[in-house]
N, C-alpha and C positions, 0 to 999 in steps of 0.2 A: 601300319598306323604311323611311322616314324621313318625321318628319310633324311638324306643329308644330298643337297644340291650343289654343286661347285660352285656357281655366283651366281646373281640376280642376272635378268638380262637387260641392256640398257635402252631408254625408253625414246623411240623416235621424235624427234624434232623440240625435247625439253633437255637440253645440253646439262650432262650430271647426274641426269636422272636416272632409277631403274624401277623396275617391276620387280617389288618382291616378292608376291605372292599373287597367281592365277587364282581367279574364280575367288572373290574373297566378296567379304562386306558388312559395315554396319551401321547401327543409327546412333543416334546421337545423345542417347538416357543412359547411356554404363560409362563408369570410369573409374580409375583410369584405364584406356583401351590401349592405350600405347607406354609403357614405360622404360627407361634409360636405366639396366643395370648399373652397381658397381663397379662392375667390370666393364663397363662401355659397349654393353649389346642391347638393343632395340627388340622387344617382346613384345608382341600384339597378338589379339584374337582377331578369328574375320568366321563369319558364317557362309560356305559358298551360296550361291545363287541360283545355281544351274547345275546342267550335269558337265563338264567338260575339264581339263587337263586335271585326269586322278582323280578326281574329286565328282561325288556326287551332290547334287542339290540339297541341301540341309545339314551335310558336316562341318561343322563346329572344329575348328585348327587355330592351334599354336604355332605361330611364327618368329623366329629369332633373326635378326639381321645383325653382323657382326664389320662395321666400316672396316675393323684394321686388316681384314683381307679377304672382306665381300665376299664374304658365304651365308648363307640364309639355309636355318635347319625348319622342319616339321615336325607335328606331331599333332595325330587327330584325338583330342578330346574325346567327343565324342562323336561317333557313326553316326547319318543319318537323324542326327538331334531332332530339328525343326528347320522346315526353310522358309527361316523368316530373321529379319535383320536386324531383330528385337534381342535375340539370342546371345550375344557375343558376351565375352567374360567382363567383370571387373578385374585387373591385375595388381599386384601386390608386393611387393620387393620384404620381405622378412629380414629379421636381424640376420638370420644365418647366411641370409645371401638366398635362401629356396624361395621360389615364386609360388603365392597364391592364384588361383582364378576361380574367382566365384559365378554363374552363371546360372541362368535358368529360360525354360520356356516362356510363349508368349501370352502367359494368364490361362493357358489350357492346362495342369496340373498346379497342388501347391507346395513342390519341390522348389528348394532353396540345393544348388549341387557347387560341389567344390572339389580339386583336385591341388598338389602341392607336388612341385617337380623334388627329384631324388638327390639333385646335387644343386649349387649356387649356380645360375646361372643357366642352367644347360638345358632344355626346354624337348628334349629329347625323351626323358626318363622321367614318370607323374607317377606317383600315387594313384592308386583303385579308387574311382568318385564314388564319393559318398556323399548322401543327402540327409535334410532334414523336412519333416513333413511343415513349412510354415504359418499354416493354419489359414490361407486363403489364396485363393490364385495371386501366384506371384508372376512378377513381370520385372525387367532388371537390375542391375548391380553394378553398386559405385560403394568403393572399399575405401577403407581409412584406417590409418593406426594414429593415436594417439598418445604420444609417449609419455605425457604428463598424466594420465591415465593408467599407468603400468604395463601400456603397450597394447591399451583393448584396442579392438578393429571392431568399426560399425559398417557393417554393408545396409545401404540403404534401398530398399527397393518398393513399387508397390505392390500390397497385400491389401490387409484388413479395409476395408470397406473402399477401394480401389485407392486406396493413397495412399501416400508415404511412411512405411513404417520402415523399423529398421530391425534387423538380427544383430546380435554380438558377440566376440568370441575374445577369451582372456589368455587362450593357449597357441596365438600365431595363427589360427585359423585351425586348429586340429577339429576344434569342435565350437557348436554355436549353439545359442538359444534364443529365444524371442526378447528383444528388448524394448519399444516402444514404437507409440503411434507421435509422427511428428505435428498433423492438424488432421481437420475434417470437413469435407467437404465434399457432398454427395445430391443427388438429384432431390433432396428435402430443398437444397440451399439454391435450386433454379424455379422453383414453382410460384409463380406470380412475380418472379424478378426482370425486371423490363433490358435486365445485361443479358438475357438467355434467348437463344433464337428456337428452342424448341427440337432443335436434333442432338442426341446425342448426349452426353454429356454427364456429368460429375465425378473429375477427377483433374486433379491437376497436373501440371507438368513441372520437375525439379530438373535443376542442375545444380550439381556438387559441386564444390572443391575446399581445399584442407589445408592450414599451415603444419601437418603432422605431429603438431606441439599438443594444441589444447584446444584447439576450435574447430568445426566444418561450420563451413559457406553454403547458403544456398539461393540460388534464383527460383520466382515463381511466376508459373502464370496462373489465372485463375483457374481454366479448366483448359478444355481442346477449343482450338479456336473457331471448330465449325460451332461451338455448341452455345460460344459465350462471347461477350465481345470483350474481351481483354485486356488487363490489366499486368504491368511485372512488380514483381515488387521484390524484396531481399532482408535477409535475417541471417543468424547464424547461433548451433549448440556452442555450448561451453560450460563446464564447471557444474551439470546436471542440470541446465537453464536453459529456456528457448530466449532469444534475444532481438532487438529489430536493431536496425544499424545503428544506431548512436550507443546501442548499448545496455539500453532498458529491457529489462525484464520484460516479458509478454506474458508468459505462461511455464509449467513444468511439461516435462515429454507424457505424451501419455502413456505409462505403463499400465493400464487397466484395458488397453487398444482402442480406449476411447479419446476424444481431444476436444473440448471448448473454441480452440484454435481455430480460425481460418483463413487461404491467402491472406485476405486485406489486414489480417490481425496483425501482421510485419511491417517495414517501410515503402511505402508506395514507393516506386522508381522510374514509372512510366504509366501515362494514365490511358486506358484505352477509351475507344468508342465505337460507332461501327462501321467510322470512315480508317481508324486506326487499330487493327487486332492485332493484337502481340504475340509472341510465343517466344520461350527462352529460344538458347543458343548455347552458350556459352559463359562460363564467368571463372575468373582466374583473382587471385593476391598479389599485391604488389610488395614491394620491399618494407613496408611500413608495415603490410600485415592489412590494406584498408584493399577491398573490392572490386576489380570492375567485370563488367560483363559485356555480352553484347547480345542481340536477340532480332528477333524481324518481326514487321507491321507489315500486314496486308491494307493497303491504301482504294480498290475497286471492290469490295466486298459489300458494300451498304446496299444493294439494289438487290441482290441475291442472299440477303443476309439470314432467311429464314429454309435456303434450298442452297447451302454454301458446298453443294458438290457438283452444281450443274456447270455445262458446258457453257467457259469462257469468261469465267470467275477467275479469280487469282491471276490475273496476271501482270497486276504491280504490288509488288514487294520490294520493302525496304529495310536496311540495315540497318539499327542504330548502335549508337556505341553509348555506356554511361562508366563513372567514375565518383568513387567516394572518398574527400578530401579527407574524413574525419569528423566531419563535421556537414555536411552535406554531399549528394548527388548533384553534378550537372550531366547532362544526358541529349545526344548530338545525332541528328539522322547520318550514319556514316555513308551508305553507298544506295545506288540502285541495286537491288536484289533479282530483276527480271521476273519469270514466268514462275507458277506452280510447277514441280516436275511432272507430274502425271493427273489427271483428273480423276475425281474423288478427294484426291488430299491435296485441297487447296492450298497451304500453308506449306506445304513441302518445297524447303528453298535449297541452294548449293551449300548452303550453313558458311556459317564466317567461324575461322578457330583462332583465338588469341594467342598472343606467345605468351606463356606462362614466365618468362626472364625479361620481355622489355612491355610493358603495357604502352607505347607508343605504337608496336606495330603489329597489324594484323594480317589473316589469308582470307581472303573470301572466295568464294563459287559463285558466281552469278553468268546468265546467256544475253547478259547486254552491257554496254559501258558503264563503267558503276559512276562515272561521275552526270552523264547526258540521260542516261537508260536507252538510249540508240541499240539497236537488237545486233549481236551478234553475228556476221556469217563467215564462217570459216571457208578458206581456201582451199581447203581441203578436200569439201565435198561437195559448196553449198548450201550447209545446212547449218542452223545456227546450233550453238554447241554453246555447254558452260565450260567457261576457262576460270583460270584463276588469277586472282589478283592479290600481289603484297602493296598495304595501306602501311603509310608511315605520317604520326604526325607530331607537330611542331608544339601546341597546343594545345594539350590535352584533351584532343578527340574534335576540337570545333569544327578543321578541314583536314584533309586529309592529301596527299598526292601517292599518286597510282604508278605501279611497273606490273605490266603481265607478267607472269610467271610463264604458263601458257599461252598458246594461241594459233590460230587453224587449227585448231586438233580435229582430226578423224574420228571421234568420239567423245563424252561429257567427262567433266574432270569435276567432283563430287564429294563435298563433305570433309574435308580438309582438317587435319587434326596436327597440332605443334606439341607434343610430350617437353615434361620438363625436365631440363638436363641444364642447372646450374654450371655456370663458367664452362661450356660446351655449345658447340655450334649449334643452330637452329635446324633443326630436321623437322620437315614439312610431308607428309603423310594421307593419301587421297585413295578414293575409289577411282578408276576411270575406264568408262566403258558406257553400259546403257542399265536404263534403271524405271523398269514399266508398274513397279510397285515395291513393298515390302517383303514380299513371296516372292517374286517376279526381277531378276538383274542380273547382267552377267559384269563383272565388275572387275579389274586386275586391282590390286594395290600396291601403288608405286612411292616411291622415296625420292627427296630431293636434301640434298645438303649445303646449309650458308652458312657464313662467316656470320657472326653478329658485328 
């Protein structure tokens, strides 16, 4: 279950780049997925895909990548967990320097599991996983310590009536108990509502993130985007209070698992309709402490909007970017987003990942020019491929100018994730290969490193 590799191998035709870990992958509802020790080593989970190099389809690994002399360790979590790309940990950096990862299946049990490495650092040596029964099918994890708090950790995942609750733990993660329901929002809240197309549906979609002090972040969309025509909107906990961005009181958590709360009960951010369906992405802090995010619109989806998984739907998406002064959101279409990845999940794009140190610049995945939407074809094979693109702008978000990162690749380059590592170079973090579902990809995961 534990291995030690002499170095990444470095990745054809992206000058710097390497493959860290064969057969890997995730989606984009846990976090953090990627974090920057102490000690300057790169920890990540990935769920393999498939069956091939060591790895079976549905194990669950620990990766360390270590720049100062490019060695990448393993260690399988768990055997055979699930193969599905829902799975992957939230990770955790501890006072002591020991790594949390909290993780769970994909709403088929309602284990909440967690494991905590043996030394600072070293991702080789975990703790025997142990679970808790969470009291409703759970589905991923996104960790937080709060140090204004006396260090409690909320993993936020969903449960209790398919949304957002959280667990919490007071002892670094040794041990948890149920903490609260964040809103509610369930197929009561689609019936007779002219935003619902009728498949699918009540639950919403969160992304986290956290100043570690006294607050978590969150983006929202109203439900899944087949099922609703969507809305994002953004709040944040603090001080035992749910809050909408300026700061007002909304509601208390619900610790009874019930909640009064719903999306629109926060700040609207982005208004959908059913030429415009949103779905988060992404959302980071800026040095002040104030917001931004980024997410994608399905822009062809009104004509198919009641059968949003038929052939030849999705296939314009677009990026936007938003930003909160303090006092307001302005919110900017950043790129073309190109094609659905696979049919059935319309909405599945190359996702854009922020850099959590400069909210000027971003990575995106997209199979066409993000500025034209001109489709992509790589030289490689002929076949259009998603590459990646670093967005820097001038302007907070209104234009943007583009440098491929990739290009021709012999394969899609997928999902793109910037870990935060204060006054440290930018490390850019991707799936790349092919990706025919959730269950279904064979995927390497590669690393790039920039100068900021």
């Amino acid at each position: 279950t534990a291995g030690v590799m002499t170095g990444p191998k470095p990745l054809d035709g992206v000058a710097g780049a390497y493959c860290l870990k064969p057969n890997g992958g995730w989606c984009w509802y846990q976090d953090p997925r990627v974090i920057m020790t102490r000690g300057g080593v790169l920890v990540f989970t990935t769920i393999a895909g498939d069956t091939y190099a060591d790895c079976d389809a549905g194990d669950l690994w620990a990766t360390s990548y270590n720049p100062k002399d490019n060695s990448t360790r393993h260690f399988e979590l768990h055997d055979k967990f699930q193969r599905d790309d829902h799975n992957v940990a939230g990770l955790l950096e501890r006072p002591d320097g020991r790594i949390l990862a909290v993780y769970g299946k994909h709403g088929t049990d309602k284990s909440q599991r967690w494991r905590i490495t043996g030394e600072p650092g070293d991702v080789v040596v975990w703790s025997e996983e142990k679970s808790i029964d969470a009291g409703a099918g759970y589905t991923y994890a996104n960790v937080f310590r709060l140090s204004a708090e006396n260090g409690r950790i909320y993993n936020f995942h969903r449960g209790f009536g398919y949304n957002p609750n959280c667990t919490i733990s007071d002892d670094n993660g040794e041990s948890w108990a149920y903490g609260w329901r964040l809103l509610s929002w369930t197929g009561a809240d689609l019936k007779n509502n002219p935003r619902a197309t009728g498949i699918d549906g009540g639950r919403p979609y969160l992304r986290y993130t956290s100043n570690n002090t006294d607050a978590i972040h969150f983006a929202i969309s109203d439900d899944h985007p087949r099922a609703y025509d969507n809305s994002i909107y953004h709040g944040f906990y603090k001080a035992g209070k749910l809050h909408d961005s300026s700061g007002k009181v909304v509601g208390d958590p619900g610790v009874d698992k019930q909640s009064p709360l719903k999306p629109h009960s926060f700040t609207e951010v982005f208004r959908g309709d059913k030429d415009h369906v949103a779905w988060t992405t992404d959302i980071e802090l800026d040095a002040q402490g104030h917001p931004y995010m980024a997410f994608s619109v399905q822009r062809d989806g009104a004509a198919t909007r009641t059968q949003r998984a038929v052939a030849g739907s999705g296939q314009d998406h677009r990026y936007h970017y938003a930003r909160f002064d303090g006092k307001q959101w302005a919110c900017h279409e950043l790129a073309h987003a190109g094609s659905r990845l696979y049919a059935g999940e319309d909405d599945y794009t190359g996702l854009v990942a922020l850099d959590p140190q400069d909210p000027n610049t971003v990575v995106i995945s997209t199979n066409v020019d993000p500025v034209t939407g001109t489709p992509l074809v790589s030289k490689a094979d002929g076949k259009s491929h998603w590459e990646l693109f670093r967005g820097v702008t001038a302007n907070g978000g209104a234009s943007w100018k583009w440098q491929a990162i990739t290009s021709n690749s012999p394969a899609d380059n997928l999902r793109p994730i910037i870990p935060s590592i204060p006054g440290g170079p930018r490390y850019i973090l991707w799936g790349r290969g092919d990706l025919k579902s959730f269950t279904d990809y064979r995927l390497d995961i590669c690393v790039l490193a920039e100068a900021r």
